[in-house]
C-alpha positions as YAML, in Angstrom:
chain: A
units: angstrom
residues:
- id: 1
  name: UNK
  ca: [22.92, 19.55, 128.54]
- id: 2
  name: UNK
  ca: [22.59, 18.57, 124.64]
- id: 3
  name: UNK
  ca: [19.66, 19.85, 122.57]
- id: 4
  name: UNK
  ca: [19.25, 18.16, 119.40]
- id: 5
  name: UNK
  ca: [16.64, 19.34, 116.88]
- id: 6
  name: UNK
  ca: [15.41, 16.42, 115.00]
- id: 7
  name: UNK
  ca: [14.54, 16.57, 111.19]
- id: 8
  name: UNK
  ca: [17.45, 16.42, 108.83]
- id: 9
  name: UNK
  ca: [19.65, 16.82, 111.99]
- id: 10
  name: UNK
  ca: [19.52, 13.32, 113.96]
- id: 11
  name: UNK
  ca: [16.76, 11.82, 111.83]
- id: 12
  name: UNK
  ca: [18.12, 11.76, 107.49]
- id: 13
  name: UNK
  ca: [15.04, 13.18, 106.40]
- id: 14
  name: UNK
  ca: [11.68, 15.25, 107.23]
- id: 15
  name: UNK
  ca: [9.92, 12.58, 109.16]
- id: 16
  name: UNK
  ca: [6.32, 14.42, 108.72]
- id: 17
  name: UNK
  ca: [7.20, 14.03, 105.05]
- id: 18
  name: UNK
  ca: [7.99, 10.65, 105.13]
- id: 19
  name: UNK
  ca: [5.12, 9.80, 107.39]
- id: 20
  name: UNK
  ca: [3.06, 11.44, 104.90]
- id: 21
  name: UNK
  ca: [4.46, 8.98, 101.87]
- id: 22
  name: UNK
  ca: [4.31, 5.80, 103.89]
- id: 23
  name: UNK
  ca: [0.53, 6.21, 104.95]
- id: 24
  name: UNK
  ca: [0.22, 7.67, 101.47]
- id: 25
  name: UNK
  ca: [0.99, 4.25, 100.34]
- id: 26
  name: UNK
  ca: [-1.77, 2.98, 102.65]
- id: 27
  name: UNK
  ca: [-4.48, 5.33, 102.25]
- id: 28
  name: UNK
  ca: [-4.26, 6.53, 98.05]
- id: 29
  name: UNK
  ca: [-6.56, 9.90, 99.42]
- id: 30
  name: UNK
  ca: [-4.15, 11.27, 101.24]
- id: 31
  name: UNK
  ca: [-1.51, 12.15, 98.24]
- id: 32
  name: UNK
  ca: [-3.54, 15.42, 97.72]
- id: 33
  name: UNK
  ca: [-2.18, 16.71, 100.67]
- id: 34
  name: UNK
  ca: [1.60, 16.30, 99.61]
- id: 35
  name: UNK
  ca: [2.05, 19.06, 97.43]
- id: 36
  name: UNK
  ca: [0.41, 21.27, 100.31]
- id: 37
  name: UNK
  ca: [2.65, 19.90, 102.81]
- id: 38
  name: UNK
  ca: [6.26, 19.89, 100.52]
- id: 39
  name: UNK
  ca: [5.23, 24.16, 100.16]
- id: 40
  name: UNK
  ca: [4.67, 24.34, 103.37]
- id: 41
  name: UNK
  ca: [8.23, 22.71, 104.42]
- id: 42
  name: UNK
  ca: [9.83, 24.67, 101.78]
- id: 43
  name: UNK
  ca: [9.13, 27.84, 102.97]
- id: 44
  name: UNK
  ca: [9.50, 26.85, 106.64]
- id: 45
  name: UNK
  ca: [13.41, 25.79, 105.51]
- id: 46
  name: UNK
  ca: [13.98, 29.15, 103.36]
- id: 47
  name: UNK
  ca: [12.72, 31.28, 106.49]
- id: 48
  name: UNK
  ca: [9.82, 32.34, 104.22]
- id: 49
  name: UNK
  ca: [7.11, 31.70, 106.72]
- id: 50
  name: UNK
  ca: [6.14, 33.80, 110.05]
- id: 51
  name: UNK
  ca: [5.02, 31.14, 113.05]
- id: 52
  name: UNK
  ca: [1.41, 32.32, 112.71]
- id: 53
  name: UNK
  ca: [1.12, 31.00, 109.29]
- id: 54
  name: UNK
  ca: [2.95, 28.09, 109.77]
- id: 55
  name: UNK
  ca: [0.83, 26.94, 112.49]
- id: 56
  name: UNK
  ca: [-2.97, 27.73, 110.67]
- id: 57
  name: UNK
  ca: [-1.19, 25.52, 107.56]
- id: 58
  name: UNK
  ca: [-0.22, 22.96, 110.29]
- id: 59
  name: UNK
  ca: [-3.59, 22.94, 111.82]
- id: 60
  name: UNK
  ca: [-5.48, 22.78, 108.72]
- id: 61
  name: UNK
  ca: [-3.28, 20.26, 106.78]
- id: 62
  name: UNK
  ca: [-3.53, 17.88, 109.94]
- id: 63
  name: UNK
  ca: [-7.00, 17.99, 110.24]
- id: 64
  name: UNK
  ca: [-8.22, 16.74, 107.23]
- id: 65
  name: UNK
  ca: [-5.18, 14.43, 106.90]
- id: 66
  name: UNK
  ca: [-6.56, 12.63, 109.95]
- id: 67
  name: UNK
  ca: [-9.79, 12.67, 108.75]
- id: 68
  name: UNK
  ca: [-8.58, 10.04, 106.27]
- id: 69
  name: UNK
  ca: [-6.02, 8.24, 109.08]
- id: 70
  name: UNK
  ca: [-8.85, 6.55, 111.08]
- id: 71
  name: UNK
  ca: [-5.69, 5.32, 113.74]
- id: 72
  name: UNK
  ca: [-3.11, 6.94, 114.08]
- id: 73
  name: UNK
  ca: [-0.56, 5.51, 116.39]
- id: 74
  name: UNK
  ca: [-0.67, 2.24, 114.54]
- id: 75
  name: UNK
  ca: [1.18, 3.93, 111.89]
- id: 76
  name: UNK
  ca: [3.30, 5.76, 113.47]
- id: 77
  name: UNK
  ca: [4.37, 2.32, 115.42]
- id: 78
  name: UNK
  ca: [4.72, 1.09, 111.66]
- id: 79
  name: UNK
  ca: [6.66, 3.86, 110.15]
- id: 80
  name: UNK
  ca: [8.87, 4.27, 113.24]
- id: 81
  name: UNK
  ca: [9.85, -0.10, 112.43]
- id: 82
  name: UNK
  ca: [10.78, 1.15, 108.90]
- id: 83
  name: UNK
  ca: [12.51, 4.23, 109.75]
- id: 84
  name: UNK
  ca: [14.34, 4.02, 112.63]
- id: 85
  name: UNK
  ca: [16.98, 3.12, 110.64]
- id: 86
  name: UNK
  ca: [17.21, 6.66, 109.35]
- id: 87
  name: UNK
  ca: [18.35, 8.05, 113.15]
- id: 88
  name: UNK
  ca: [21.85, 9.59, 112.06]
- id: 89
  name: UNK
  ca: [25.13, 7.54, 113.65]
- id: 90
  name: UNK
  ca: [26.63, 10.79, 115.06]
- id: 91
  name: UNK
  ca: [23.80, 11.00, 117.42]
- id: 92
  name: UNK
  ca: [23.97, 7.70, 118.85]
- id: 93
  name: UNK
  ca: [27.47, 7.66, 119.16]
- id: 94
  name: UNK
  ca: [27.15, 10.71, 121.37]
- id: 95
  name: UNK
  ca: [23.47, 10.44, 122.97]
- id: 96
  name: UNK
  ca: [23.78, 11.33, 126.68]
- id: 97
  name: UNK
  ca: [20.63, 10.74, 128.98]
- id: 98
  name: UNK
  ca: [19.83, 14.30, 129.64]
- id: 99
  name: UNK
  ca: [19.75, 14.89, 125.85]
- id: 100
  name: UNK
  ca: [16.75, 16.94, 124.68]
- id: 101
  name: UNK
  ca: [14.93, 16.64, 121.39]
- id: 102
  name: UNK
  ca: [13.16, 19.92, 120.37]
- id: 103
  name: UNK
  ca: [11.48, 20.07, 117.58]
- id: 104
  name: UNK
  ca: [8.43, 21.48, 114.85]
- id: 105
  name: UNK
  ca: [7.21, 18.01, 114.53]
- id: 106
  name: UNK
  ca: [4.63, 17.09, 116.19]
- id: 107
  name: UNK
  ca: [4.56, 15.03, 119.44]
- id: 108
  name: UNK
  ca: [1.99, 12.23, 117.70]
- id: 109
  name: UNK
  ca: [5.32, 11.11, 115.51]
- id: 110
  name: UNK
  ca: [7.84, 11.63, 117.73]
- id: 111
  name: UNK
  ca: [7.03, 10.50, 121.11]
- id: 112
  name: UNK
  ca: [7.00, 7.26, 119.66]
- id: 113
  name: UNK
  ca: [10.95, 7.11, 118.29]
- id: 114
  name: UNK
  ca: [11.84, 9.32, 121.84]
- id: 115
  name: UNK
  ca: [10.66, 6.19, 123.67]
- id: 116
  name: UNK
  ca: [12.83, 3.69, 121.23]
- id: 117
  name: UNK
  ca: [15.55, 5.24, 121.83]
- id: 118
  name: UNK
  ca: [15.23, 6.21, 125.13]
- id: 119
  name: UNK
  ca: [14.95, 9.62, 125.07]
- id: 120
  name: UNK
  ca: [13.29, 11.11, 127.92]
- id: 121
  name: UNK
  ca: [13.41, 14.89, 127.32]
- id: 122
  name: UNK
  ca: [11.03, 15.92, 124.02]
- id: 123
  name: UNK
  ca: [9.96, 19.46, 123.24]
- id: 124
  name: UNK
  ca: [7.73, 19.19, 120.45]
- id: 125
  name: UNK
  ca: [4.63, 21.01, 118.62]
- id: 126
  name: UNK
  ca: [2.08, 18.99, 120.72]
- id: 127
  name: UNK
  ca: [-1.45, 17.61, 119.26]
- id: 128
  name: UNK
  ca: [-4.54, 16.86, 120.59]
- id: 129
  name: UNK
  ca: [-5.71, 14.07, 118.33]
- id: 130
  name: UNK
  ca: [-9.27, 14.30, 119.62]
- id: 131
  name: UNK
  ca: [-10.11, 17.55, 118.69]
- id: 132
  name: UNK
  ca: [-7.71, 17.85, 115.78]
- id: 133
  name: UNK
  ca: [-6.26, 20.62, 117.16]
- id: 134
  name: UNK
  ca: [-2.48, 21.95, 117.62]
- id: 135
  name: UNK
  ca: [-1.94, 23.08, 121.43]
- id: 136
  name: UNK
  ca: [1.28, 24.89, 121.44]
- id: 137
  name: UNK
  ca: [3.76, 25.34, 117.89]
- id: 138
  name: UNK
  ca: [7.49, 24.52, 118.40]
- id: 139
  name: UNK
  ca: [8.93, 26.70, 115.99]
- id: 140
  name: UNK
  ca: [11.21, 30.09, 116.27]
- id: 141
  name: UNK
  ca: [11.66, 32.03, 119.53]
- id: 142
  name: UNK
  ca: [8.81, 29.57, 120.94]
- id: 143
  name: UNK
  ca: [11.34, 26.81, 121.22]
- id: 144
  name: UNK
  ca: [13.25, 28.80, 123.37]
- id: 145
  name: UNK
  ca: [10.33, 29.96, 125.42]
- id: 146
  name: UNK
  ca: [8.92, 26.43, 125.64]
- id: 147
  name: UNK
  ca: [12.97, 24.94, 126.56]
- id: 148
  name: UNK
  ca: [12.60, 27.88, 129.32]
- id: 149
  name: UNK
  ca: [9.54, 26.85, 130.82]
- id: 150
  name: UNK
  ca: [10.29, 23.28, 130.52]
- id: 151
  name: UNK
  ca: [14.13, 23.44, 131.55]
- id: 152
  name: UNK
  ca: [13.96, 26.58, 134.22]
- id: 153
  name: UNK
  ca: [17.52, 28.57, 135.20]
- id: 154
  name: UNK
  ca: [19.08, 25.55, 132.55]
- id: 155
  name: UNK
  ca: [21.75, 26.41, 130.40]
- id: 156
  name: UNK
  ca: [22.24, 24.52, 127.27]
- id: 157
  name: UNK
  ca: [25.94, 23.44, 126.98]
- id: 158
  name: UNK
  ca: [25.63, 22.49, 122.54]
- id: 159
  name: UNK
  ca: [22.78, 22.65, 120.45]
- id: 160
  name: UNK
  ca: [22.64, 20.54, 116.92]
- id: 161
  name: UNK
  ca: [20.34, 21.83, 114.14]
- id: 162
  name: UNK
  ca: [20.48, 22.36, 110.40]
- id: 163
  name: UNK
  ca: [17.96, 24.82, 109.60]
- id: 164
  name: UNK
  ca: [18.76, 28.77, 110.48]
- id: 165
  name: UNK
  ca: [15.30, 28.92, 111.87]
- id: 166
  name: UNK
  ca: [16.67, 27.76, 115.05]
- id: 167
  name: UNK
  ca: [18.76, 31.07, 115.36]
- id: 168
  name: UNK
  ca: [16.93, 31.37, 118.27]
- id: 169
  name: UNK
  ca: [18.16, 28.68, 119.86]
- id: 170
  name: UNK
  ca: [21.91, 28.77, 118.32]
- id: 171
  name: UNK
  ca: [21.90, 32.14, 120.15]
- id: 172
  name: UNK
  ca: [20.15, 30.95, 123.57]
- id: 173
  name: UNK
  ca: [22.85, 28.06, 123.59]
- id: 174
  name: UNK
  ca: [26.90, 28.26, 124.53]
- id: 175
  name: UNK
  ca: [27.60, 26.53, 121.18]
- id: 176
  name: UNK
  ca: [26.15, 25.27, 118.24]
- id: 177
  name: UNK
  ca: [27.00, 23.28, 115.38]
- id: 178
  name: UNK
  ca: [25.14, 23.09, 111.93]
- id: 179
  name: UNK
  ca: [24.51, 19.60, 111.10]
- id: 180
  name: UNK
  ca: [24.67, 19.50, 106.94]
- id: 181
  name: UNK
  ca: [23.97, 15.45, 106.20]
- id: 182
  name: UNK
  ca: [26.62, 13.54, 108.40]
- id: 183
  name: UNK
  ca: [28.90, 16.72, 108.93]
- id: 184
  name: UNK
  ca: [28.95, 18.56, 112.04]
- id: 185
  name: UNK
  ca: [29.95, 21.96, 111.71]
- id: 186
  name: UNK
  ca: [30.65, 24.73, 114.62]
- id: 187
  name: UNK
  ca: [28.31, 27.69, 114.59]
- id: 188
  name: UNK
  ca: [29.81, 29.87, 117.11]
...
C-alpha cells in the first residue's frame, strides 16, 4: 500500500491556501484572515508548531472564516474545477486503487478532489461544519495513530511527503521518498 500526503506533494501548492485566495476573491472579508493563516502554515512547515497549537489556530481561524462562507461545498466544487489541474503528473502516472491520501487538510476540501479522482482511502483532519468544530487533527504522530486505527495490522509499502513533519510516518513506513516540486527523492 501507497500513502501519499497531499499538499505540495501530489497537489503543487497548499490547497487551504489557495482555497483561502479563491473565496477571497468572492467574499473581500475574508482577506483578514490570510496573514493569520500564511503564519500559521509557516510555522507548521519549519516544525515550529506543537499539534496542540496548531489545532486551537485551526479551530479558531475556521470558525470565523465560515462565518463569512455562508456555503461551503459550493466552493469547494468551484475551486476543485479550477484546481484540479494542479494534481502533480507523478501521482497519476502511478495512482494504484488502494492508494491512501493522509493529510492536515481538512476533509471539507479534500473529500471533494478524493472523489474526482477516485480515491477511496482519505485520512484527513475531519470537520464538523455544523458546529464549526475540528473532530480529530491529522498532523504528527496522530497520522500514524489515525492510519493505525483506520488501516489495522497494515503495513505501508512507500510513503510520499515533502514536509519533515511527517517523520512520523517516513519512520512507520518501509520507504519513503521526499517529494521537492516534481522530484522524487528516496528517504530511507
Amino acid at each position: 500500500m501507497n500513502v501519499y500526503d497531499f499538499d505540495n506533494t501530489i497537489y503543487k501548492g497548499e490547497s487551504t491556501l489557495d482555497f483561502f485566495f479563491f473565496c477571497q476573491k468572492r467574499h473581500f472579508s475574508v482577506i483578514k484572515y490570510i496573514l493569520p493563516v500564511i503564519k500559521t502554515l509557516i510555522l507548521y512547515k519549519a516544525c515550529k508548531i506543537t499539534t496542540d497549537e496548531l489545532y486551537l489556530l485551526c479551530e479558531k481561524y475556521m470558525k470565523d472564516f465560515l462565518t463569512h462562507i455562508k456555503n461551503p461545498k459550493k466552493y469547494v466544487k468551484e475551486f476543485w474545477d479550477k484546481n484540479e489541474c494542479k494534481i502533480k503528473s507523478f501521482y497519476l502516472k502511478q495512482q494504484k486503487e488502494d492508494d491512501v491520501i493522509i493529510s492536515a487538510s481538512c476533509s471539507i476540501l479534500l473529500e471533494e478532489i478524493c472523489a474526482r479522482l477516485k480515491i477511496k482511502h482519505l485520512i484527513c483532519t475531519t470537520v464538523d461544519l455544523e458546529n464549526n468544530k475540528i473532530i480529530n487533527m491529522c498532523h504528527g504522530e496522530n497520522k500514524v495513530n489515525l492510519f493505525k486505527k483506520n488501516f489495522p495490522n497494515t503495513e505501508i509499502d512507500c510513503f510520499y511527503t515533502d514536509s519533515l513533519n511527517d517523520l512520523p510516518m517516513i519512520k512507520f513506513s518501509k520507504k519513503a521518498y521526499i517529494v521537492k516540486g516534481n522530484k522524487i527523492l528516496p528517504w530511507k
